[in-house]
C-alpha positions as CSV (number, residue, x, y, z in Angstrom):
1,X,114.0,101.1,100.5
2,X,112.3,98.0,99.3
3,X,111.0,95.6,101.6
4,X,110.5,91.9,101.0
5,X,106.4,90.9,101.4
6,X,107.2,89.0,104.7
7,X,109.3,92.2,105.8
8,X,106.3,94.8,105.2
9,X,104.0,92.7,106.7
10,X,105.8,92.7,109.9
11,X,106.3,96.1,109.9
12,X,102.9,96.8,108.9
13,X,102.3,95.2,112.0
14,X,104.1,97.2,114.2
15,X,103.0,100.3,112.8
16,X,99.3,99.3,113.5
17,X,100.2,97.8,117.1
18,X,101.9,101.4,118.1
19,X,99.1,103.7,116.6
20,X,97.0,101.1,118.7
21,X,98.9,101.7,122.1
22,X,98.9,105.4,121.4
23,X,95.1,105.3,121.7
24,X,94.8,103.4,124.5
25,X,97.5,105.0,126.6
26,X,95.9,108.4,125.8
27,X,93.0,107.4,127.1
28,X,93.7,106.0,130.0
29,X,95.9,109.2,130.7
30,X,92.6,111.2,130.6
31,X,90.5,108.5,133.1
32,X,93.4,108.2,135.6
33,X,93.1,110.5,138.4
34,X,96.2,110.4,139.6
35,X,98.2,113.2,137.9
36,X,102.1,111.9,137.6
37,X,100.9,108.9,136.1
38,X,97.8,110.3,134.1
39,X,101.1,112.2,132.7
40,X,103.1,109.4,132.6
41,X,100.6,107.5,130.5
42,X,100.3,111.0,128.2
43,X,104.0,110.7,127.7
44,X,103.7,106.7,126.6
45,X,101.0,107.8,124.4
46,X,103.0,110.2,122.7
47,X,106.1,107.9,122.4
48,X,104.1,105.4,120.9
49,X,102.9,107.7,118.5
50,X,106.3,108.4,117.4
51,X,107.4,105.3,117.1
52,X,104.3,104.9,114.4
53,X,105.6,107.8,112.7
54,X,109.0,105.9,112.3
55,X,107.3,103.1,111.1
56,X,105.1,105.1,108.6
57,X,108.0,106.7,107.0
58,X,109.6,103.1,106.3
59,X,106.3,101.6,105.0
60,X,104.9,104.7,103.2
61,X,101.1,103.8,104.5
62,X,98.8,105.4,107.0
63,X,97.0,103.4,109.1
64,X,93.4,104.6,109.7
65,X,92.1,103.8,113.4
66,X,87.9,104.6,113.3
67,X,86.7,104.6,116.1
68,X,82.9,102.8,116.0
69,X,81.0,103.8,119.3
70,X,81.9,107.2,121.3
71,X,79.4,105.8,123.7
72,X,81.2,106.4,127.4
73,X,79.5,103.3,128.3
74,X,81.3,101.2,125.8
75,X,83.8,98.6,126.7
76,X,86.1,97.8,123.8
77,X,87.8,95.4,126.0
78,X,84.4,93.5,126.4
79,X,84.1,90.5,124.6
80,X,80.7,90.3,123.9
81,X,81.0,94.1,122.6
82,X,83.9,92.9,120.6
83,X,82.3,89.7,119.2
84,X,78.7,91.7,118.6
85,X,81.1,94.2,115.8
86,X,83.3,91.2,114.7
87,X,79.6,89.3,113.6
88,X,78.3,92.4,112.3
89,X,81.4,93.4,110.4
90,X,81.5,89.6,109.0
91,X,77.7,90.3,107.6
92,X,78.3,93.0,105.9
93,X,81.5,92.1,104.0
């Protein structure tokens, strides 16, 4: 199937936005310590990775997700953490 430039963009986008909730609901799955919705969140997770798979088989792509700091102490959701790699990603490109 051939998509239109608009049309792959979109669903480019998708793809990348449900690889992208497939890693965060697995991880919150394994910090919540409540079990029925630590499994809950697991069973979102895997969901969302099936609906990237659906995605990846229209737009023939894989989407690579690297991960930059394993620290346990890192916030993703911090903005200074976020805008300290945003300025050093913007140096070095």
């Amino acid at each position: 199937m051939e998509l239109s430039a608009d049309l792959k963009r979109a669903v480019l986008t998708a793809q990348k936005n449900e690889i992208t909730e497939h890693f965060i609901y697995k991880k919150l799955a394994a910090i919540i310590k409540d079990e029925h919705n630590s499994k809950l969140l697991a069973q979102i997770s895997q969901d969302e990775l099936r609906h990237h798979g659906f995605w990846q088989k229209i737009t023939n792509r894989n989407i690579v997700w690297v991960i930059v700091n394993d620290d346990d102490n890192y916030d993703p959701f911090n903005s200074s953490a976020s805008e300290a790699f945003c300025n050093r990603s913007s140096r070095n490109a």
